[in-house]
N, C-alpha and C positions, 0 to 999 in steps of 0.2 A: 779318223773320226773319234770323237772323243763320248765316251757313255759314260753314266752318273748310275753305280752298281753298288754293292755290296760289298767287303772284306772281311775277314773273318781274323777273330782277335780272342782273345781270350783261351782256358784250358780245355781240355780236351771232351768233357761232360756240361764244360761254364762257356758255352761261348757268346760272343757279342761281336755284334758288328758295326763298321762304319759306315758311313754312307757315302761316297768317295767321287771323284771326277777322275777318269782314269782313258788312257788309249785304249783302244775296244780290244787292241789285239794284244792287250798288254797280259801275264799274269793276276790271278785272282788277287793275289796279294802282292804284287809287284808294284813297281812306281805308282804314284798317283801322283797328280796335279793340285787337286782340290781334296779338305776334307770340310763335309758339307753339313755332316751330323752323325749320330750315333742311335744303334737300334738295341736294348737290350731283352729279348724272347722271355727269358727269366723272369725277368723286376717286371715284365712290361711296360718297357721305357721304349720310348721314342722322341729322340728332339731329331729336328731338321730348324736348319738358318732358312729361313723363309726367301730374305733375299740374297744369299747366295746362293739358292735353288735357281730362283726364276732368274739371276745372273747369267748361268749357265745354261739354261733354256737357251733364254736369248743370243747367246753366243752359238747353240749348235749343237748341243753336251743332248743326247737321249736319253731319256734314263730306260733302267731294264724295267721286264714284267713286274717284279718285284718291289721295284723299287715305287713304282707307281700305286702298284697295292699297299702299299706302306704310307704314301703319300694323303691317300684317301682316309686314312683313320685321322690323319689331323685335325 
């Protein structure tokens, strides 16, 4: 089953994340499939691909709690 999650990038006080298409049971930071956008806490940035989102929808892809929260500020 494939989830649309988080990854963590960046230093250790600076971090940022992607927005990712990844196997559920995969590591946090391990393979991904898709990268779908970028979230940065700091800048207050957020993009997502609108339609590579709802791509992966439609294929099956869940996204986490998160990542839905995240989706809602758009």
């Amino acid at each position: 089953m494939l989830a649309i999650r988080l990854m963590q990038t960046g230093k250790k006080h600076d971090r940022h994340y992607r927005i990712v298409v990844a196997e559920k049971r995969s590591k946090r930071d391990g393979k991904m499939v898709a990268q779908v956008g970028y979230w940065s806490p700091r800048e207050k940035k957020l993009s997502v691909d609108q339609k590579k989102y709802q791509l992966w929808i439609t294929k099956g892809a869940q996204p986490t709690q998160t990542v839905r929260k995240l989706i809602r500020l758009i």
